[in-house]
C-alpha positions in Angstrom: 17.4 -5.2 2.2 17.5 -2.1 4.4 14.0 -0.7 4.7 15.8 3.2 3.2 16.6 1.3 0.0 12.9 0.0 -0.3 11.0 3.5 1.6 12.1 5.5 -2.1 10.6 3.0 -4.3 7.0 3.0 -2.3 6.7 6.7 -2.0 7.9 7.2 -5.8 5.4 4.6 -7.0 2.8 5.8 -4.6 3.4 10.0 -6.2 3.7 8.9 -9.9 0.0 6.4 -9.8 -1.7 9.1 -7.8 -0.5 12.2 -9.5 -0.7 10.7 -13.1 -3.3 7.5 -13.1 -4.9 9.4 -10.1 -5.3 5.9 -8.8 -6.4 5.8 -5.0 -4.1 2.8 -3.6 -3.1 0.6 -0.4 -0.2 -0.7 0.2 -0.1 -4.7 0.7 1.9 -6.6 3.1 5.6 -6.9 1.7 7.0 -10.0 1.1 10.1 -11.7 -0.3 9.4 -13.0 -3.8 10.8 -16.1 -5.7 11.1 -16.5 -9.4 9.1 -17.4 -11.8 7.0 -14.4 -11.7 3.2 -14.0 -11.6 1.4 -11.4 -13.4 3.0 -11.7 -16.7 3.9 -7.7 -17.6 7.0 -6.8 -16.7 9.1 -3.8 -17.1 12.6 -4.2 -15.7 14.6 -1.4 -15.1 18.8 -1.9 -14.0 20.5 0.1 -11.4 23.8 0.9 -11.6 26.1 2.9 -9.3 26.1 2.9 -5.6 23.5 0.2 -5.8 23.6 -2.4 -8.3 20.4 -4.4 -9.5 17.0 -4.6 -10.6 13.9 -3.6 -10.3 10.5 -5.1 -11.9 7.5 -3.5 -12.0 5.0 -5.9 -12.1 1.0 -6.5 -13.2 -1.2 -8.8 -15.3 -2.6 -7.7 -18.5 -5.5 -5.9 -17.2 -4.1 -4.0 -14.9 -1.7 -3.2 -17.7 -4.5 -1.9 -20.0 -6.1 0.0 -17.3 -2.9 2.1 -16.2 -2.1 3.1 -20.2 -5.4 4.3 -20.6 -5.4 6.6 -17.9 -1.9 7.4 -18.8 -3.2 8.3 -22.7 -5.8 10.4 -21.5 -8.6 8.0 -21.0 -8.4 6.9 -24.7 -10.0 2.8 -23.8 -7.2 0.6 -24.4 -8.6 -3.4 -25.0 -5.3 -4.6 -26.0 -1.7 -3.7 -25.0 0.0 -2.4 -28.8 3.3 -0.2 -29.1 1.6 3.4 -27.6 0.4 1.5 -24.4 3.7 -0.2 -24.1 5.1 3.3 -24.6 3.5 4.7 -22.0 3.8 2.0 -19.1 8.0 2.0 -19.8 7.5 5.9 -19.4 5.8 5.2 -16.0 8.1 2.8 -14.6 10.6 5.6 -15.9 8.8 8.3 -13.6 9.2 6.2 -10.9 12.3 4.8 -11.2 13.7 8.4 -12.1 11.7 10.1 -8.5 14.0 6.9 -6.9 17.1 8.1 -7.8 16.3 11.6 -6.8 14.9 10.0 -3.6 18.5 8.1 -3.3 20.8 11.0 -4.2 19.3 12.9 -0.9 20.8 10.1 1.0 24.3 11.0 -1.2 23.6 7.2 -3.0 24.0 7.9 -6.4 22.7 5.7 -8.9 21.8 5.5 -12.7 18.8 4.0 -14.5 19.3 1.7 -17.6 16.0 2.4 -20.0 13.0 0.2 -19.4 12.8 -3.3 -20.7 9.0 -4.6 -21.7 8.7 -8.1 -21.1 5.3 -9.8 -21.7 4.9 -13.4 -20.6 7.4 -13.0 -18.1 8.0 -15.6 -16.0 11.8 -15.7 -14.5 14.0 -13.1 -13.2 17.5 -13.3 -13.3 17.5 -13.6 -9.0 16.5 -16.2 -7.1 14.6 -13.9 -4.6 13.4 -10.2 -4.9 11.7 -7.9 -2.6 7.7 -7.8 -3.6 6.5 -4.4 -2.9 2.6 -4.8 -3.7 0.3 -1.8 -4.1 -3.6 -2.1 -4.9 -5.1 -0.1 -7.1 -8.6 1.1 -7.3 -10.9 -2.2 -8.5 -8.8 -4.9 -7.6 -5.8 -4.1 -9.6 -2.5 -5.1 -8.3 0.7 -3.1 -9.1 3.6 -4.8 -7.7 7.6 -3.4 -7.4 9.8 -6.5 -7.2 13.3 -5.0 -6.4 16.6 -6.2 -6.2 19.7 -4.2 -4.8 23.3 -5.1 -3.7 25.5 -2.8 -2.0 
């Protein structure tokens, strides 16, 4: 995958977590991924257009709960319920949305399908995916597992 399809996603997720987690983060060494997937909460997001495929953004469930409480205002959030679902699909939107923008400045114009929750997720649809990893402020890993065909 050409590093200007995968540049978008990393800046996007790295804008969105700071600006509205206000996460400090690191970017991990990128690595090509194989199915079945570890952490377990998924939101999958299809691209269509100039680009076809996936992308999966990636975490276990405490990252999960940590991210939709700062996303709902600090309210503590133990368990993931509908709201905190909610509000991590609206995240992955925000950065799959900033993507597109991103993509369309290179005149590649895509869509996004809406966000898919998945929890207990364990195999993608592709054989191998792109694992874009991101750490998060106490150990939490975020990870962008993308997916792209010309």
């Amino acid at each position: 995958m050409k590093a200007e399809f995968v540049n978008p996603f990393i800046q996007s997720a790295e804008n969105v977590l700071k600006t509205v987690c206000a996460e400090s983060l690191s970017l991990g060494k990128i690595y090509i991924k194989n199915s079945p997937f570890q952490p377990s909460i998924n939101i999958s997001i299809e691209i269509t257009g100039n680009l076809k495929g996936f992308v999966y953004y990636s975490m276990d469930n405490k990252t999960a709960c940590g991210i939709a409480s700062k996303m709902m205002m600090g309210m503590p959030v133990a368990a993931l319920d509908d709201m905190s679902k909610s509000a991590l699909c609206e995240l992955s939107n925000m950065i799959s949305g900033s993507v597109a923008t991103s993509f369309s400045q290179m005149n590649i114009l895509i869509d996004i399908r809406p966000p898919v929750f998945k929890e207990d997720f364990s195999k993608a649809s592709e054989d191998k995916l792109l694992c874009v990893p991101i750490n998060l402020t106490d150990g939490k890993l975020f990870e962008i597992n993308i997916w792209l065909n010309e």
